[in-house]
Steps between C-alpha positions, in 0.01 A plus 500: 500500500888461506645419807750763592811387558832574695881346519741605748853379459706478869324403801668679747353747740421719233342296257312306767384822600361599136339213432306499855404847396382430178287185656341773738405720233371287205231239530536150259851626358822279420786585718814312475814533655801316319739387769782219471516475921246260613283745724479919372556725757782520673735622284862562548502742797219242710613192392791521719521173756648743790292583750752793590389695185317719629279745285670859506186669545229497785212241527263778525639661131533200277191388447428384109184644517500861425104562642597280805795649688494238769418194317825358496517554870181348576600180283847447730273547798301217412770265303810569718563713791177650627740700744611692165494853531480741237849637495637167559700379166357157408727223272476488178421175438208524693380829257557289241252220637264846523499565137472103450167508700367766263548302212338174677184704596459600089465204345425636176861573461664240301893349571651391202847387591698555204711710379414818217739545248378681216184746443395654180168725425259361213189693469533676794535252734780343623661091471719438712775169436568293779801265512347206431374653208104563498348857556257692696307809298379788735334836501829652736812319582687659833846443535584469887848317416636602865869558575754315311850406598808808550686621228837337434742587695833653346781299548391191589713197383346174291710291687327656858140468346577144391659337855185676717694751672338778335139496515293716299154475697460568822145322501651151359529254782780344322658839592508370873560152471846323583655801705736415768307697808878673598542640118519860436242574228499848296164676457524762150256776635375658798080465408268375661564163299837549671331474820251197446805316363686587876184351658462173293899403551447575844143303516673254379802457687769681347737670829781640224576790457339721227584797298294716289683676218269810321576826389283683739642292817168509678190287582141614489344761832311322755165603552416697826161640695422835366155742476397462085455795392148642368606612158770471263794737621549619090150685444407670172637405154780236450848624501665472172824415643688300736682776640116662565339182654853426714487852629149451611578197685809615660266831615229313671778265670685790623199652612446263764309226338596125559664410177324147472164695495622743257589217249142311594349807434651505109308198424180542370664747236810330485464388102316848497844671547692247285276569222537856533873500402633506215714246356787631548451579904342124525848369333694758793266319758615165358871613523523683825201421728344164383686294787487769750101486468480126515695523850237721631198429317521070530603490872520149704307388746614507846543138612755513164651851535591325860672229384683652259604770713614185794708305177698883406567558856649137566691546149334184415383722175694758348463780244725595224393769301683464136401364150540180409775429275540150441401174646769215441543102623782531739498080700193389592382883499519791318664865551290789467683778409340882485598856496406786764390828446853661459617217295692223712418188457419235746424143490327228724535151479155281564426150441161661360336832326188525467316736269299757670477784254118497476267413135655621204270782344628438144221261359686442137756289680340373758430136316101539478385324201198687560642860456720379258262481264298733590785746446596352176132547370508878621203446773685635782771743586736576759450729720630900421820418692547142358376314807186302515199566303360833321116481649276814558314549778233238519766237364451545173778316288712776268589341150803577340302751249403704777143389558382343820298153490098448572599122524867466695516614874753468774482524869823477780864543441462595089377817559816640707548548132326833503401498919754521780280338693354151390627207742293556829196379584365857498570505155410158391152484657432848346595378192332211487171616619504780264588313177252241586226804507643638168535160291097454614392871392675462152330166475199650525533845391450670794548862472779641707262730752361166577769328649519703823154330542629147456802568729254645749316204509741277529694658767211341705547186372602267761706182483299179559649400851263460747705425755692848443205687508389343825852595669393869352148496666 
Protein backbone atom coordinates (compact mmCIF):
# COMPACT_ATOMS: atom_id res chain seq x y z
CA UNK A 1 0.00 0.00 0.00
CA UNK A 2 1.27 3.57 -0.93
CA UNK A 3 2.51 5.53 1.68
CA UNK A 4 0.57 8.72 1.87
CA UNK A 5 2.40 11.53 1.65
CA UNK A 6 2.51 15.32 2.66
CA UNK A 7 4.88 18.58 1.90
CA UNK A 8 4.51 21.72 3.65
CA UNK A 9 6.49 24.65 2.37
CA UNK A 10 7.32 27.48 5.41
CA UNK A 11 7.97 26.37 8.79
CA UNK A 12 6.72 28.99 10.70
CA UNK A 13 4.07 28.80 13.35
CA UNK A 14 1.66 27.87 10.93
CA UNK A 15 3.18 25.31 9.03
CA UNK A 16 4.75 23.77 12.14
CA UNK A 17 1.39 23.68 13.34
CA UNK A 18 -0.03 21.67 10.15
CA UNK A 19 2.37 19.33 9.97
CA UNK A 20 2.07 18.41 13.90
CA UNK A 21 -1.56 18.04 13.07
CA UNK A 22 -1.28 15.95 10.28
CA UNK A 23 1.36 13.62 12.40
CA UNK A 24 -1.57 13.36 15.05
CA UNK A 25 -4.03 12.30 12.68
CA UNK A 26 -2.37 9.84 10.20
CA UNK A 27 -0.43 6.80 11.24
CA UNK A 28 2.96 5.71 8.89
CA UNK A 29 2.48 8.93 6.59
CA UNK A 30 5.33 11.24 5.03
CA UNK A 31 5.24 14.68 6.39
CA UNK A 32 7.78 17.13 5.37
CA UNK A 33 8.23 20.55 6.06
CA UNK A 34 10.65 22.49 3.57
CA UNK A 35 12.39 25.16 5.57
CA UNK A 36 15.76 27.08 4.62
CA UNK A 37 16.21 28.25 8.65
CA UNK A 38 18.01 25.60 10.45
CA UNK A 39 15.22 24.70 13.12
CA UNK A 40 11.05 25.15 11.85
CA UNK A 41 9.09 26.85 14.14
CA UNK A 42 9.60 29.98 15.09
CA UNK A 43 8.87 31.92 12.37
CA UNK A 44 9.10 35.58 11.89
CA UNK A 45 6.88 36.92 14.70
CA UNK A 46 8.84 34.22 17.50
CA UNK A 47 12.04 34.29 16.24
CA UNK A 48 12.59 37.63 17.60
CA UNK A 49 15.92 37.73 20.09
CA UNK A 50 14.01 40.42 22.46
CA UNK A 51 12.83 39.29 25.39
CA UNK A 52 10.59 42.57 25.55
CA UNK A 53 8.32 41.17 22.75
CA UNK A 54 5.82 40.29 24.42
CA UNK A 55 2.85 38.24 22.87
CA UNK A 56 -0.26 40.67 22.41
CA UNK A 57 -2.60 38.23 23.62
CA UNK A 58 -3.08 36.41 27.07
CA UNK A 59 -1.20 33.17 28.13
CA UNK A 60 -4.44 31.65 28.92
CA UNK A 61 -5.83 32.38 24.97
CA UNK A 62 -2.93 31.44 22.79
CA UNK A 63 -2.57 28.14 23.09
CA UNK A 64 -1.77 26.20 19.52
CA UNK A 65 -3.88 23.60 20.47
CA UNK A 66 -7.42 24.24 19.68
CA UNK A 67 -8.87 21.04 22.05
CA UNK A 68 -6.38 22.22 24.79
CA UNK A 69 -7.09 25.81 25.82
CA UNK A 70 -4.44 25.84 28.49
CA UNK A 71 -1.73 23.90 26.99
CA UNK A 72 0.40 26.61 26.15
CA UNK A 73 0.06 27.84 29.67
CA UNK A 74 0.84 24.69 31.26
CA UNK A 75 4.10 24.33 28.96
CA UNK A 76 5.49 28.05 30.31
CA UNK A 77 4.63 26.79 33.76
CA UNK A 78 6.90 24.05 33.49
CA UNK A 79 9.72 25.54 30.94
CA UNK A 80 9.84 29.17 32.23
CA UNK A 81 8.03 30.99 34.83
CA UNK A 82 5.89 28.63 36.86
CA UNK A 83 4.59 31.97 38.56
CA UNK A 84 2.84 32.59 34.99
CA UNK A 85 -0.60 33.44 35.23
CA UNK A 86 -3.09 33.13 32.70
CA UNK A 87 -3.63 36.71 31.72
CA UNK A 88 -0.06 37.38 32.01
CA UNK A 89 1.45 38.13 28.29
CA UNK A 90 4.42 35.75 27.84
CA UNK A 91 7.54 36.66 25.11
CA UNK A 92 7.48 35.59 22.07
CA UNK A 93 10.43 33.93 21.74
CA UNK A 94 9.61 31.74 24.35
CA UNK A 95 6.03 30.76 22.24
CA UNK A 96 8.12 30.14 19.64
CA UNK A 97 10.32 27.52 21.66
CA UNK A 98 6.43 26.16 22.42
CA UNK A 99 5.65 25.37 18.90
CA UNK A 100 9.43 24.07 18.58
CA UNK A 101 8.68 21.47 21.36
CA UNK A 102 5.69 20.23 19.36
CA UNK A 103 7.61 19.49 16.50
CA UNK A 104 10.47 17.67 18.69
CA UNK A 105 7.81 15.41 20.38
CA UNK A 106 6.58 14.21 16.51
CA UNK A 107 9.32 12.81 15.16
CA UNK A 108 7.69 11.58 12.19
CA UNK A 109 7.79 15.04 10.87
CA UNK A 110 10.62 15.47 8.58
CA UNK A 111 13.01 19.00 8.29
CA UNK A 112 14.30 19.40 5.04
CA UNK A 113 16.22 22.63 5.05
CA UNK A 114 16.03 23.86 1.66
CA UNK A 115 14.42 26.02 -0.09
CA UNK A 116 11.01 25.22 -2.67
CA UNK A 117 11.02 26.93 -5.73
CA UNK A 118 8.86 25.47 -8.19
CA UNK A 119 5.73 22.93 -7.98
CA UNK A 120 3.86 21.49 -10.84
CA UNK A 121 0.89 18.70 -10.76
CA UNK A 122 1.58 15.38 -12.87
CA UNK A 123 -1.03 12.82 -12.42
CA UNK A 124 -2.54 14.30 -9.69
CA UNK A 125 0.04 14.65 -7.47
CA UNK A 126 2.26 17.23 -6.97
CA UNK A 127 6.59 17.72 -7.58
CA UNK A 128 7.78 20.17 -6.09
CA UNK A 129 11.61 21.83 -7.34
CA UNK A 130 13.88 22.70 -4.78
CA UNK A 131 16.86 25.01 -5.40
CA UNK A 132 19.34 22.72 -5.60
CA UNK A 133 17.45 21.15 -8.13
CA UNK A 134 15.93 17.57 -7.15
CA UNK A 135 12.13 17.11 -6.29
CA UNK A 136 9.79 15.77 -3.80
CA UNK A 137 6.26 14.16 -5.32
CA UNK A 138 3.28 14.29 -2.80
CA UNK A 139 -0.36 13.51 -2.44
CA UNK A 140 -1.00 17.55 -1.03
CA UNK A 141 1.51 20.27 -1.00
CA UNK A 142 0.52 23.25 1.69
CA UNK A 143 1.88 26.45 1.15
CA UNK A 144 2.52 28.16 4.68
CA UNK A 145 5.07 30.78 3.01
CA UNK A 146 4.54 33.23 6.16
CA UNK A 147 4.84 37.02 5.93
CA UNK A 148 7.14 38.49 3.49
CA UNK A 149 8.90 41.81 3.55
CA UNK A 150 6.62 45.54 3.18
CA UNK A 151 5.77 46.87 0.05
CA UNK A 152 8.09 49.49 -1.42
CA UNK A 153 7.87 52.47 -0.18
CA UNK A 154 7.09 55.55 -2.57
CA UNK A 155 9.71 57.85 -2.78
CA UNK A 156 12.49 56.34 -1.58
CA UNK A 157 15.88 57.35 -3.19
CA UNK A 158 18.62 54.61 -4.75
CA UNK A 159 21.21 56.57 -3.44
CA UNK A 160 19.43 56.23 0.44
CA UNK A 161 18.86 52.38 -0.12
CA UNK A 162 22.46 52.00 -1.30
CA UNK A 163 24.55 54.03 1.75
CA UNK A 164 22.21 52.03 4.63
CA UNK A 165 20.27 54.87 5.73
CA UNK A 166 17.14 53.56 4.50
CA UNK A 167 16.36 50.20 5.58
CA UNK A 168 13.70 48.25 4.12
CA UNK A 169 13.24 45.45 6.92
CA UNK A 170 12.61 46.05 10.13
CA UNK A 171 13.53 42.31 11.08
CA UNK A 172 17.21 42.56 9.41
CA UNK A 173 19.78 42.98 12.11
CA UNK A 174 21.87 44.80 9.70
CA UNK A 175 18.97 47.30 10.11
CA UNK A 176 20.41 48.03 13.72
CA UNK A 177 23.91 47.72 13.36
CA UNK A 178 26.46 50.76 13.30
CA UNK A 179 23.97 53.43 14.82
CA UNK A 180 25.44 56.14 16.82
CA UNK A 181 23.21 55.57 20.25
CA UNK A 182 22.43 59.77 20.19
CA UNK A 183 21.01 59.51 16.36
CA UNK A 184 17.53 60.36 15.62
CA UNK A 185 16.11 57.41 13.65
CA UNK A 186 12.64 57.69 11.60
CA UNK A 187 10.14 54.83 12.01
CA UNK A 188 7.50 54.76 8.51
CA UNK A 189 4.32 53.46 10.40
CA UNK A 190 2.62 53.41 13.56
CA UNK A 191 1.96 49.15 13.77
CA UNK A 192 2.71 47.09 15.94
CA UNK A 193 6.05 46.40 13.90
CA UNK A 194 6.41 50.12 14.68
CA UNK A 195 6.41 49.28 18.21
CA UNK A 196 8.77 46.10 18.39
CA UNK A 197 11.20 48.20 16.32
CA UNK A 198 10.92 51.11 19.45
CA UNK A 199 11.72 48.20 21.83
CA UNK A 200 14.73 46.56 19.99
CA UNK A 201 16.60 50.21 19.48
CA UNK A 202 15.89 50.77 22.92
CA UNK A 203 17.00 47.00 24.04
CA UNK A 204 19.74 47.74 22.47
CA UNK A 205 20.92 50.96 23.51
CA UNK A 206 19.71 53.51 21.30
CA UNK A 207 18.73 56.97 23.84
CA UNK A 208 17.91 59.22 20.42
CA UNK A 209 15.24 60.50 19.75
CA UNK A 210 12.61 58.80 17.48
CA UNK A 211 9.83 59.76 15.25
CA UNK A 212 7.18 57.78 13.69
CA UNK A 213 5.77 59.19 10.46
CA UNK A 214 2.15 57.28 9.26
CA UNK A 215 -0.89 58.46 7.92
CA UNK A 216 -3.07 57.46 10.75
CA UNK A 217 -0.59 59.12 13.50
CA UNK A 218 -1.37 56.48 16.07
CA UNK A 219 0.03 53.29 17.71
CA UNK A 220 -1.90 50.15 18.50
CA UNK A 221 -4.67 50.14 22.06
CA UNK A 222 -3.27 48.60 25.04
CA UNK A 223 -5.01 45.83 26.38
CA UNK A 224 -6.98 46.33 29.71
CA UNK A 225 -9.05 43.97 32.44
CA UNK A 226 -12.54 43.67 31.28
CA UNK A 227 -15.69 40.92 31.88
CA UNK A 228 -15.72 38.81 28.15
CA UNK A 229 -18.73 38.79 27.16
CA UNK A 230 -20.97 35.47 26.76
CA UNK A 231 -21.95 35.86 23.16
CA UNK A 232 -21.16 37.72 20.18
CA UNK A 233 -22.74 41.33 20.54
CA UNK A 234 -23.95 41.03 16.43
CA UNK A 235 -26.57 38.03 16.75
CA UNK A 236 -28.57 36.71 13.79
CA UNK A 237 -27.47 36.88 10.11
CA UNK A 238 -24.28 38.78 8.96
CA UNK A 239 -24.70 42.34 8.05
CA UNK A 240 -24.18 42.98 4.46
CA UNK A 241 -22.55 46.19 5.03
CA UNK A 242 -20.08 48.10 6.87
CA UNK A 243 -22.29 50.80 7.69
CA UNK A 244 -24.72 47.74 9.27
CA UNK A 245 -21.94 45.89 11.24
CA UNK A 246 -20.33 49.58 12.42
CA UNK A 247 -23.73 50.60 13.62
CA UNK A 248 -24.00 47.47 15.61
CA UNK A 249 -20.80 47.97 17.26
CA UNK A 250 -21.16 51.55 17.99
CA UNK A 251 -24.86 50.41 19.63
CA UNK A 252 -23.59 47.87 22.02
CA UNK A 253 -20.60 50.37 23.00
CA UNK A 254 -22.96 53.10 23.65
CA UNK A 255 -25.07 50.90 25.47
CA UNK A 256 -22.79 50.53 28.20
CA UNK A 257 -20.62 47.69 27.19
CA UNK A 258 -16.73 47.88 27.59
CA UNK A 259 -15.62 48.37 24.07
CA UNK A 260 -12.59 45.84 24.33
CA UNK A 261 -15.26 43.13 25.11
CA UNK A 262 -17.44 44.21 22.39
CA UNK A 263 -14.59 43.75 19.80
CA UNK A 264 -13.53 40.20 21.67
CA UNK A 265 -16.88 39.31 21.36
CA UNK A 266 -16.74 39.75 17.19
CA UNK A 267 -14.27 37.05 17.01
CA UNK A 268 -15.47 33.81 16.57
CA UNK A 269 -17.60 35.25 13.54
CA UNK A 270 -15.25 37.73 12.63
CA UNK A 271 -14.40 36.12 8.91
CA UNK A 272 -18.20 35.19 9.28
CA UNK A 273 -19.06 38.93 8.81
CA UNK A 274 -16.25 39.60 6.30
CA UNK A 275 -17.54 36.94 4.17
CA UNK A 276 -20.91 38.20 4.32
CA UNK A 277 -20.09 41.45 2.41
CA UNK A 278 -19.96 41.98 -0.68
CA UNK A 279 -17.06 43.04 -2.58
CA UNK A 280 -17.66 46.16 -2.87
CA UNK A 281 -18.38 46.91 1.13
CA UNK A 282 -15.07 44.62 1.87
CA UNK A 283 -13.07 47.16 -0.62
CA UNK A 284 -15.02 50.33 1.66
CA UNK A 285 -13.69 48.37 4.79
CA UNK A 286 -10.22 48.31 3.19
CA UNK A 287 -10.47 52.12 2.43
CA UNK A 288 -12.07 53.59 5.47
CA UNK A 289 -11.88 51.18 8.47
CA UNK A 290 -9.02 48.64 7.81
CA UNK A 291 -6.48 50.64 10.15
CA UNK A 292 -9.03 51.78 12.54
CA UNK A 293 -9.82 47.92 13.26
CA UNK A 294 -6.22 46.90 13.53
CA UNK A 295 -5.86 49.69 16.41
CA UNK A 296 -8.55 48.06 18.30
CA UNK A 297 -8.63 44.60 17.33
CA UNK A 298 -4.38 43.87 17.66
CA UNK A 299 -3.90 45.77 20.98
CA UNK A 300 -0.36 45.67 22.98
CA UNK A 301 0.39 44.23 25.88
CA UNK A 302 0.72 46.20 28.92
CA UNK A 303 4.38 46.05 29.96
CA UNK A 304 4.70 47.62 26.06
CA UNK A 305 1.65 49.93 25.94
CA UNK A 306 3.70 51.30 29.21
CA UNK A 307 6.68 52.00 27.71
CA UNK A 308 5.53 53.45 24.88
CA UNK A 309 3.23 55.60 26.61
CA UNK A 310 6.66 56.69 29.22
CA UNK A 311 8.91 57.36 25.61
CA UNK A 312 5.60 59.87 24.11
CA UNK A 313 5.33 61.54 27.36
CA UNK A 314 9.23 62.27 27.69
CA UNK A 315 9.08 63.27 23.80
CA UNK A 316 11.74 60.77 23.48
CA UNK A 317 9.18 59.35 20.59
CA UNK A 318 7.05 61.38 18.57
CA UNK A 319 4.14 61.02 16.13
CA UNK A 320 3.62 62.65 12.86
CA UNK A 321 0.68 61.76 11.16
CA UNK A 322 1.31 62.47 7.19
CA UNK A 323 2.26 60.33 4.09
CA UNK A 324 5.42 59.73 3.17
CA UNK A 325 6.66 61.57 0.30
CA UNK A 326 10.13 60.99 -0.30
CA UNK A 327 13.13 59.68 1.43
CA UNK A 328 16.49 61.41 0.24
CA UNK A 329 20.52 61.20 1.39
CA UNK A 330 20.95 64.53 2.97
CA UNK A 331 25.11 64.05 4.99
CA UNK A 332 25.53 61.15 6.69
CA UNK A 333 21.53 60.92 6.91
CA UNK A 334 18.68 61.30 5.04
CA UNK A 335 15.52 63.82 5.04
CA UNK A 336 12.22 62.43 5.20
CA UNK A 337 9.89 64.56 3.79
CA UNK A 338 5.81 63.90 3.98
CA UNK A 339 2.56 65.63 3.61
CA UNK A 340 -0.32 66.08 6.34
CA UNK A 341 -3.79 65.67 6.04
CA UNK A 342 -4.57 69.25 4.70
CA UNK A 343 -1.63 69.17 2.48
CA UNK A 344 1.59 70.88 4.09
CA UNK A 345 4.42 69.28 3.95
CA UNK A 346 6.91 68.54 6.59
CA UNK A 347 10.21 66.97 6.76
CA UNK A 348 12.55 65.29 9.43
CA UNK A 349 16.01 64.76 9.21
CA UNK A 350 17.38 61.17 10.76
CA UNK A 351 20.60 59.52 10.46
CA UNK A 352 18.19 56.35 9.95
CA UNK A 353 14.52 55.14 8.61
CA UNK A 354 13.55 52.18 9.10
CA UNK A 355 10.74 50.41 7.29
CA UNK A 356 7.85 49.55 9.40
CA UNK A 357 4.94 49.36 7.02
CA UNK A 358 4.08 45.71 7.77
CA UNK A 359 4.26 42.38 4.86
CA UNK A 360 3.31 43.37 1.58
CA UNK A 361 -0.02 41.46 0.61
CA UNK A 362 0.73 41.61 -3.15
CA UNK A 363 2.36 38.08 -3.74
CA UNK A 364 3.21 38.76 -7.72
CA UNK A 365 5.92 41.14 -6.59
CA UNK A 366 6.89 40.01 -3.66
CA UNK A 367 10.20 38.04 -5.19
CA UNK A 368 8.90 34.32 -4.38
CA UNK A 369 10.23 32.07 -6.93
CA UNK A 370 7.75 29.82 -5.62
CA UNK A 371 4.55 31.87 -6.48
CA UNK A 372 6.14 33.04 -9.36
CA UNK A 373 5.69 30.16 -11.03
CA UNK A 374 2.99 29.03 -9.68
CA UNK A 375 1.22 32.14 -10.99
CA UNK A 376 2.76 31.87 -14.33
CA UNK A 377 1.41 28.19 -14.65
CA UNK A 378 -2.21 29.45 -13.58
CA UNK A 379 -2.25 27.23 -10.17
CA UNK A 380 -3.02 30.00 -7.94
CA UNK A 381 -4.74 33.32 -7.86
CA UNK A 382 -4.83 36.38 -5.99
CA UNK A 383 -7.09 37.00 -3.78
CA UNK A 384 -10.72 38.94 -4.96
CA UNK A 385 -9.10 42.25 -3.92
CA UNK A 386 -5.58 41.50 -5.34
CA UNK A 387 -3.93 40.69 -2.01
CA UNK A 388 -2.72 37.33 -1.01
CA UNK A 389 -4.12 34.14 -2.15
CA UNK A 390 -7.75 33.14 -3.59
CA UNK A 391 -8.39 29.88 -1.16
CA UNK A 392 -11.92 28.65 -0.09
CA UNK A 393 -12.72 27.72 3.06
CA UNK A 394 -10.77 24.66 3.99
CA UNK A 395 -7.66 26.20 2.05
CA UNK A 396 -8.33 25.01 -0.99
CA UNK A 397 -6.00 26.65 -3.72
CA UNK A 398 -8.29 28.69 -6.57
CA UNK A 399 -6.68 28.27 -10.15
CA UNK A 400 -6.80 30.88 -12.49
CA UNK A 401 -9.80 28.96 -14.45
CA UNK A 402 -11.89 29.22 -11.57
CA UNK A 403 -11.60 25.76 -10.06
CA UNK A 404 -10.22 25.11 -6.64
CA UNK A 405 -7.31 22.39 -6.14
CA UNK A 406 -7.69 18.68 -4.40
CA UNK A 407 -3.77 18.80 -4.34
CA UNK A 408 -2.53 22.66 -3.39
CA UNK A 409 -3.45 24.03 0.15
CA UNK A 410 -2.46 27.03 2.15
CA UNK A 411 -2.58 27.86 5.75
CA UNK A 412 -1.51 31.56 7.64
CA UNK A 413 -1.12 34.93 6.12
CA UNK A 414 -2.29 33.74 2.23
CA UNK A 415 -5.63 33.46 3.05
CA UNK A 416 -6.19 37.28 4.20
CA UNK A 417 -6.70 36.91 0.52
CA UNK A 418 -10.33 36.05 0.92
CA UNK A 419 -10.37 36.18 5.23
CA UNK A 420 -9.89 39.33 7.27
CA UNK A 421 -8.73 37.38 9.74
CA UNK A 422 -5.71 34.92 9.12
CA UNK A 423 -2.48 36.06 11.19
CA UNK A 424 -3.37 35.08 14.89
CA UNK A 425 -2.85 32.17 16.51
CA UNK A 426 -6.64 31.72 16.77
CA UNK A 427 -6.66 31.50 13.25
CA UNK A 428 -3.58 29.60 12.50
CA UNK A 429 -4.16 26.68 14.92
CA UNK A 430 -7.76 26.47 13.54
CA UNK A 431 -6.48 26.29 10.34
CA UNK A 432 -4.06 24.01 10.71
CA UNK A 433 -5.89 21.49 12.68
CA UNK A 434 -8.70 21.57 10.33
CA UNK A 435 -6.80 21.14 7.03
CA UNK A 436 -4.82 18.44 8.54
CA UNK A 437 -8.40 16.58 9.25
CA UNK A 438 -9.55 17.39 5.65
CA UNK A 439 -6.24 16.41 3.62
CA UNK A 440 -6.67 12.81 5.76
CA UNK A 441 -10.57 12.37 4.92
CA UNK A 442 -9.94 13.04 1.12
CA UNK A 443 -7.09 10.61 1.39
CA UNK A 444 -9.22 8.19 2.37
CA UNK A 445 -12.55 9.02 1.16
CA UNK A 446 -14.20 9.70 4.09
CA UNK A 447 -17.63 10.91 3.62
CA UNK A 448 -18.27 14.38 4.87
CA UNK A 449 -20.95 13.32 7.87
CA UNK A 450 -17.99 11.45 9.04
CA UNK A 451 -15.65 13.96 9.83
CA UNK A 452 -17.45 15.43 12.86
CA UNK A 453 -16.57 11.89 14.19
CA UNK A 454 -12.85 12.18 13.51
CA UNK A 455 -12.73 15.75 14.93
CA UNK A 456 -14.61 14.42 17.93
CA UNK A 457 -12.15 12.02 18.55
CA UNK A 458 -9.42 13.85 18.26
CA UNK A 459 -10.41 16.71 20.31
CA UNK A 460 -9.43 14.16 23.07
CA UNK A 461 -6.32 13.54 21.78
CA UNK A 462 -3.72 14.63 24.09
CA UNK A 463 -0.17 15.79 23.45
CA UNK A 464 2.52 13.31 24.61
CA UNK A 465 3.97 15.38 27.64
CA UNK A 466 3.93 13.69 30.65
CA UNK A 467 5.23 16.09 32.59
CA UNK A 468 2.26 18.56 31.47
CA UNK A 469 -0.24 16.24 32.27
CA UNK A 470 1.17 15.66 35.73
CA UNK A 471 1.11 19.62 36.44
CA UNK A 472 -2.78 19.09 35.20
CA UNK A 473 -3.47 16.20 37.72
Amino acid sequence: MKTDSYIIIGGGASGALTAYHLARRTAGARIIVVEPRPRPGLGLAYSTPILQHLLNVPSAKISALPDQPNHFLFWAQRYYDPAMTGVDFAPRAVFGRYIQSLLARTPEVEHLQATAVNCRLEGGRAVVELADGSTLAADAVVLATGNFQPAPLPGVAEEAIQSGVYRHSAWDGESYRDLDPEAPVTLIGTGLTAVDVILRLRETGHRGPITAVSRHGVFPNRHAFYRPLCKCVIGGKAPTTVRALLHEVHMAIRGGLPWRAVIDSLRERTNEFWLALPIKEQRRFRRHLQRRWEVVRHRMAPPIADAIDAELRAGSVVIRQGSLEKVTPEGDGARVRALARDGAAFEVKAARVINCTGPDMNYRRVGSALLNSLFAQGLITPGPLGGGLWSDEDGALRAADGSFSEVLFTVGPARQGTLVESIAMPELRTQAAELAELLVARKHRMPARDRAVVRAANSSVMLPMPELAERRA
